[in-house]
C-alpha positions in Angstrom: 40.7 85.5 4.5 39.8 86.7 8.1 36.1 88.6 6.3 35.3 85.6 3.6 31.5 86.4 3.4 28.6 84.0 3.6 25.5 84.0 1.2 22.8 81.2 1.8 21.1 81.6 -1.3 17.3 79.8 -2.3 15.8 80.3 0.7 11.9 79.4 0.9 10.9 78.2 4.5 11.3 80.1 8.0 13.0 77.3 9.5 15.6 77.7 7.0 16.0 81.5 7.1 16.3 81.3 11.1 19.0 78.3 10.9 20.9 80.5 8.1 21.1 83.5 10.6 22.0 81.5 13.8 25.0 79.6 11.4 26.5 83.4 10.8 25.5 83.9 7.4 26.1 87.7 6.2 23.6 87.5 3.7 20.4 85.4 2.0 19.2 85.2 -1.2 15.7 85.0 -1.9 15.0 83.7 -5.9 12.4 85.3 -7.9 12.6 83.3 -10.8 9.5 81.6 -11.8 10.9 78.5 -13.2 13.3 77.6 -10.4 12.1 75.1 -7.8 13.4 77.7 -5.0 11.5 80.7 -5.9 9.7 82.2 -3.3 6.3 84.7 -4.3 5.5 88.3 -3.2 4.1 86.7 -0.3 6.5 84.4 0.7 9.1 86.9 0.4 7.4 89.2 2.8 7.1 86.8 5.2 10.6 85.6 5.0 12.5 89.2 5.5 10.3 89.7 8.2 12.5 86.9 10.5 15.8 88.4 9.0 17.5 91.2 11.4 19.6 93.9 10.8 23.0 93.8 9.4 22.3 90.7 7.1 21.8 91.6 3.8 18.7 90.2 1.7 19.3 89.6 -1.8 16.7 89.6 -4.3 18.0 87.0 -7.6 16.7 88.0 -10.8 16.9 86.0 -14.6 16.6 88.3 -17.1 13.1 90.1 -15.5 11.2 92.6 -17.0 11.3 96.1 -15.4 7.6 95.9 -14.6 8.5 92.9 -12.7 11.7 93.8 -10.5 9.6 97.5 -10.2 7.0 95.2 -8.8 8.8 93.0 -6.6 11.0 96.4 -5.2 7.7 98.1 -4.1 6.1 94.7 -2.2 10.0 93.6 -0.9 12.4 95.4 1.3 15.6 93.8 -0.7 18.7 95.5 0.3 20.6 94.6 -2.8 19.6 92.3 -6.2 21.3 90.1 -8.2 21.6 89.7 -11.8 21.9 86.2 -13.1 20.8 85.9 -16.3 22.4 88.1 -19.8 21.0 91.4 -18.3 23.4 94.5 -19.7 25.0 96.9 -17.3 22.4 99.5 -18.3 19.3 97.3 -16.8 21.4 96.4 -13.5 22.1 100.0 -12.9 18.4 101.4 -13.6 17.1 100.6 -10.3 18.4 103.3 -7.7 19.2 99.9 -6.1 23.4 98.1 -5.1 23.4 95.1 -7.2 25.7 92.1 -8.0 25.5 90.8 -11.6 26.4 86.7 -11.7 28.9 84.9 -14.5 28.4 81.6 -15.7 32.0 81.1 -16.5 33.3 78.9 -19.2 36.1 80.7 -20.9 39.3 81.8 -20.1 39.2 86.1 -20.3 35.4 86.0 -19.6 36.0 87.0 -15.7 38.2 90.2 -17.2 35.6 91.4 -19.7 32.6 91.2 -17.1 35.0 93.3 -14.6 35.1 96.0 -17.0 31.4 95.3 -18.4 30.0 95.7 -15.3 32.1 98.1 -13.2 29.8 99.7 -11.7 28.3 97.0 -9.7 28.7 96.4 -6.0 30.4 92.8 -6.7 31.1 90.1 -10.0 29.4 86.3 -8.7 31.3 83.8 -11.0 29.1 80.7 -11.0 29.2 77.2 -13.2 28.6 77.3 -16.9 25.4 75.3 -18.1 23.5 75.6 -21.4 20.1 74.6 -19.6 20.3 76.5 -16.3 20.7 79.9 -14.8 22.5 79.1 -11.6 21.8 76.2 -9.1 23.7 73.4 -11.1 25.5 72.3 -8.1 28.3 72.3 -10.5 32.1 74.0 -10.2 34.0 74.9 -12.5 37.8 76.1 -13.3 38.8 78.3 -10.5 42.4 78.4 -12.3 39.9 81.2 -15.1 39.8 83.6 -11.9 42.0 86.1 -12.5 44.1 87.4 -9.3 43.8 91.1 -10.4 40.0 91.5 -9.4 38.8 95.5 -9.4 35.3 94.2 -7.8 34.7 92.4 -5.1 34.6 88.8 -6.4 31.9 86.1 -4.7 32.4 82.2 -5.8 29.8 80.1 -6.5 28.9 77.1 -7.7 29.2 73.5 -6.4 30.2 74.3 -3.2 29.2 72.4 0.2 31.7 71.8 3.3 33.3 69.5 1.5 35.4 71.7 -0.9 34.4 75.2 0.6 38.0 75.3 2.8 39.7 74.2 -0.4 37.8 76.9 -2.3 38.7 79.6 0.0 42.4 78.7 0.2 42.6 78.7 -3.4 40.6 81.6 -4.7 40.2 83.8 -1.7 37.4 85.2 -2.7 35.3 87.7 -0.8 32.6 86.0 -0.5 31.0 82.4 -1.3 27.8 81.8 -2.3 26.3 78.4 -1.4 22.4 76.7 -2.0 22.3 73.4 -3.3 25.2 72.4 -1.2 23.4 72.8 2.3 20.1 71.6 1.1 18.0 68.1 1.7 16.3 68.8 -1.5 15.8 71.5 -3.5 14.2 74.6 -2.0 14.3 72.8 1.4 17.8 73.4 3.7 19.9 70.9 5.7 20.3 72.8 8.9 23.0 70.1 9.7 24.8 70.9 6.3 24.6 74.8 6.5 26.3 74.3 9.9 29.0 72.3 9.0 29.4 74.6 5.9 29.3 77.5 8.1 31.9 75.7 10.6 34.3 75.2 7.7 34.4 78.7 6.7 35.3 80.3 10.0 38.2 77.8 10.4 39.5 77.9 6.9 39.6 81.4 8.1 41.1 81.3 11.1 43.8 79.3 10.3 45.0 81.7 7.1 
């Protein structure tokens, strides 16, 4: 409880990276998914890491890419670990001499326990919200009761969360992480410095106080 991690995830504008490293945030994710309304180009991207300092981790999200692309993408970006969020196999997650993460839309009970052992070899399991028509970014929870206590990766929750429900979330999954976008934004692909604070706030004293 005293380590819950922070990822700000969908990150497009330098106002919005700088306000996500002066909150505390351990990590940001930067989307390279074409059809989201947060994804960032080559470009963009470059510019972006260039404002991020050490010890914060910079995630590069993926939906089911082609090699060519994440090959492409590796060589212009200096990503420190990606993030699989579409129905990628273990095989592809693990072909880039690169950590990575590999996200779960979750809506079945026993699904968290077969991705565990599916995907064993990554570097942590995401469990986000279920939806037929979106990869992520649904600003939708789901379940947490599906979470299985017994978790052999390190397990980082997504999915509907703001500083609303984040304390809540932590108290009741204790996760190692949360992941958060949509719930500290203004609108979408554009962060509420305001609401990344108080999110931020409400993590450190959920913390503090378990």
């Amino acid at each position: 409880m005293m380590g819950t991690r922070v990822k700000i995830c969908g990150l497009t504008r330098p106002e919005d990276i700088d306000a996500a490293i002066a909150s505390g945030a351990n990590a940001v994710g930067l989307v390279f998914y074409e059809p989201s309304p947060r994804a960032v180009t080559l470009d963009q991207a470059r510019s972006l890491v260039a404002r991020i300092p050490a010890f914060v981790t910079v995630t590069g999200l993926f939906v089911n890419p082609d090699r060519s692309f994440v090959e492409s993408v590796l060589q212009a970006v200096p990503l420190d670990l990606l993030q699989f969020h579409g129905d990628e196999d273990p095989g592809f997650c693990d072909s880039f001499q690169r950590r990575w993460i590999k996200a779960v839309r979750v809506r079945e009970p026993g699904q968290i326990e077969r991705a565990f052992d599916d995907f064993r070899d990554a570097a942590g399991l995401l469990v986000d919200a279920w939806d037929p028509e979106r990869y992520g970014g649904t600003g939708q929870s789901f379940n947490w009761a599906l979470i299985p206590d017994e978790r052999p990766l390190p397990l980082i929750l997504a999915g509907g969360l703001s500083s609303a429900n984040v304390a809540s979330a932590i108290e009741q999954v204790r996760p190692w992480a949360v992941d958060v976008s949509g719930g500290v934004e203004q609108s979408k692909g554009k962060k509420d410095a305001t609401k990344l604070s108080d999110f931020m706030k409400e993590v450190h004293r959920v913390c503090k106080t378990n």
